[in-house]
TIVO-666138 format. One line per 10 residues: for each residue z, x, y of C-alpha. Coordinates in steps of 0.02 Angstrom, whole numbers, m for minus. Layout:
TIVO-666138
Z/X/Y; ...;
end
This chain:
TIVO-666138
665/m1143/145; 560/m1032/38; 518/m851/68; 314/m817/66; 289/m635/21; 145/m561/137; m24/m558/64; m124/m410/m9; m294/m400/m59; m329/m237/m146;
m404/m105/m42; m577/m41/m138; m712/67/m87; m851/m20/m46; m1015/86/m28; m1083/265/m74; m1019/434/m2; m1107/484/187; m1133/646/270; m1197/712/431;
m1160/895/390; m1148/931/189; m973/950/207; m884/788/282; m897/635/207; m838/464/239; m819/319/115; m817/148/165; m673/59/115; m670/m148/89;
m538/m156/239; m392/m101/358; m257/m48/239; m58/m71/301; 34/112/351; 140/88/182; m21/59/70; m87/246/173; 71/346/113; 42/299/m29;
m130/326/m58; m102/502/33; 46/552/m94; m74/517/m224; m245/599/m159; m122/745/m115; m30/770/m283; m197/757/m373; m248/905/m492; m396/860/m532;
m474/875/m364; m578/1044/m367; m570/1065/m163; m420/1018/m37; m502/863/50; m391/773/169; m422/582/187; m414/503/348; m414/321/367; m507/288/524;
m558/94/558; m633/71/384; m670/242/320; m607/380/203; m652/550/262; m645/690/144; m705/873/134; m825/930/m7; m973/1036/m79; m1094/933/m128;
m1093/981/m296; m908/904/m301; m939/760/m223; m955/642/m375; m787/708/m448; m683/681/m299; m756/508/m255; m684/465/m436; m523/560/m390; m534/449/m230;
m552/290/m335; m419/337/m437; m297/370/m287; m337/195/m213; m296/114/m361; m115/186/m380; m122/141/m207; m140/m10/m234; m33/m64/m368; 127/41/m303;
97/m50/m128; 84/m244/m231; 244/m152/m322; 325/m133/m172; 295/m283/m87; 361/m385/m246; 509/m259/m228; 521/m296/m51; 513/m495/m86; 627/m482/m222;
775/m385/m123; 741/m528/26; 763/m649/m84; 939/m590/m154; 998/m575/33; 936/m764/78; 1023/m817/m72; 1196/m713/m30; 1168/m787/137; 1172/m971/74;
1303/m917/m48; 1425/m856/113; 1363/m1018/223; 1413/m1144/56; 1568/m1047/52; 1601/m1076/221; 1567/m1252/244; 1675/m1287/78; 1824/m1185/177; 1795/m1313/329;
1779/m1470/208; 1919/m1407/131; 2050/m1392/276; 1992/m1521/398; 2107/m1647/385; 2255/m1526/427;
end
């Protein structure tokens, strides 16, 4: 039996920035992403540079909240982008990684059960 690594479909943003107050903004993202995927993205957003204000993203539902002059807006929806697609491709990396290292178990697994049932082969007429 085969192993079938979970599925991932690339979290994106998937509309313009929102406000109610000139200062918090939410982004809507294309879906619910996994805990792993949000450490990720929040190592990332965090570690960024670039980013001319400390916004904090929240992932609530479906949404990316953030703190930000207007004026900065633009630049730290890119920085946003950005972080979601290192996001991304370290969480794909780390389900492949995750795969991989199940894999090699399942196989030492068989290798041990093989092993086994040669050892019973081997000695049964005694």
């Amino acid at each position: 039996m085969s192993f079938v690594p979970a599925r991932f479909t690339d979290i994106r943003r998937s509309g313009p920035p929102t406000t109610t107050d000139g200062t918090e903004w939410t982004i809507p993202i294309s879906g619910q992403p996994p805990g792993e995927w949000v450490r990720f993205f929040e190592r990332h957003a965090g570690a960024d540079s670039k980013a001319t204000v400390r916004w904090v993203a929240n992932v609530h539902v479906i949404q990316l909240g953030f703190k930000s002059a207007p004026e900065e807006v633009g630049q730290n929806v890119q920085t946003i982008d950005r972080c979601i697609a290192l996001a991304n491709d370290q969480y794909r990396d780390w389900l492949e990684a995750a795969h991989r290292k199940g894999e090699q178990r399942r196989r030492g697994e068989q290798t041990e059960a093989d092993r086994v049932r040669d050892l019973n082969e081997r000695f049964k007429d005694l």
